[in-house]
C-alpha positions as CSV (number, residue, x, y, z in Angstrom):
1,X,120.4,-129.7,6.1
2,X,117.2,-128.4,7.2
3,X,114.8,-125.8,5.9
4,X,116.7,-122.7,8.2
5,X,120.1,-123.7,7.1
6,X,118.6,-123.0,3.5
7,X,117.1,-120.5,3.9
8,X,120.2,-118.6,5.4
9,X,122.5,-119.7,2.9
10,X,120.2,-118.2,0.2
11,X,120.3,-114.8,2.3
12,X,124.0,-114.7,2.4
13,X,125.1,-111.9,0.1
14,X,127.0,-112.9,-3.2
15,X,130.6,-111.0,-4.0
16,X,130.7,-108.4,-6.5
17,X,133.2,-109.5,-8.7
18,X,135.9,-106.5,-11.2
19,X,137.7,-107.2,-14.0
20,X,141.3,-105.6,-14.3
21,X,142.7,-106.4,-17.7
22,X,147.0,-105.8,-17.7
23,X,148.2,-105.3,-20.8
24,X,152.1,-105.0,-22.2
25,X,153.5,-104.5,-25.8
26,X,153.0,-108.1,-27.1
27,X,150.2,-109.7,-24.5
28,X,147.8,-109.4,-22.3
29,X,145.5,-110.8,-19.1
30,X,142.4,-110.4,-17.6
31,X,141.9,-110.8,-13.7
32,X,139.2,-111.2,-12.1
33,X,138.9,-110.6,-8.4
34,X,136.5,-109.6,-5.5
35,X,135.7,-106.1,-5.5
36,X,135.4,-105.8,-1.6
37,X,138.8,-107.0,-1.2
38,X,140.3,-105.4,-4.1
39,X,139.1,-101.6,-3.1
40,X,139.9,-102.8,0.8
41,X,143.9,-103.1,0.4
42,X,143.9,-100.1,-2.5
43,X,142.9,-96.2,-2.3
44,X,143.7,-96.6,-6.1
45,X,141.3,-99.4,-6.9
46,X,138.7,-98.1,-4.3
47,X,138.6,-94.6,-6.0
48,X,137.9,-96.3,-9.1
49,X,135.4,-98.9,-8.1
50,X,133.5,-97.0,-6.2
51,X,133.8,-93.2,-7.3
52,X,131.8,-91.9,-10.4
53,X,134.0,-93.4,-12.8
54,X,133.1,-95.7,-15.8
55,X,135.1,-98.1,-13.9
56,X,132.7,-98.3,-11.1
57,X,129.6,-98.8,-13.4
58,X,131.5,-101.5,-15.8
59,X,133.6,-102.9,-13.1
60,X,136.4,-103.2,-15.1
61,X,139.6,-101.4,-15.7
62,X,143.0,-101.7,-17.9
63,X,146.3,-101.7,-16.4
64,X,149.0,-100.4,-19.2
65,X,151.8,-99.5,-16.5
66,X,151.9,-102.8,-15.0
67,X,153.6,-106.0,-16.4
68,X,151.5,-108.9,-15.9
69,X,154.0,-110.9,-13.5
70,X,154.1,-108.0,-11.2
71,X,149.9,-107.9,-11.1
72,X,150.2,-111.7,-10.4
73,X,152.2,-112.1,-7.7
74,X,149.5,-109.0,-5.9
75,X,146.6,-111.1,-7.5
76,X,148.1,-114.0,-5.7
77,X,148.8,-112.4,-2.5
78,X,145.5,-111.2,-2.3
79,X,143.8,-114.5,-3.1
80,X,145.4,-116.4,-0.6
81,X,147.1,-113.3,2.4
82,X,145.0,-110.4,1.4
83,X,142.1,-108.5,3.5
């Protein structure tokens, strides 16, 4: 690899990451995801990521209307079919 190469891979710009914590009765789980993505398949998640929320500043969020297997099968999708 050569100096250029180098220096454009240091340019490249690093992914925001969020945190959406889903949380039943009994348990709970913490996600972490790409914010670009996230807000890109999601008017929901884009409001709150990117409005002037506390979410947007913290870059986190709780999910209590959402069971956790429902959250990972999207969390999966998106990882692997998502924008």
């Amino acid at each position: 690899m050569d100096a250029a190469e180098i220096e454009a891979k240091d340019l490249l710009p690093v992914s925001k990451t969020v945190e959406i914590k889903v949380i039943e009765e009994d348990r709970e789980k913490t996600f972490t995801l790409c914010r670009e993505q996230i807000i890109e398949c999601s008017p929901y998640f884009e409001a709150a990521f990117t409005g002037s929320f506390r979410e947007a500043d913290d870059g986190f969020i709780e999910l209590r209307d959402t069971e956790i297997e429902t959250f990972e099968t999207f969390f999966g999708w998106l990882r692997h079919w998502g924008p």
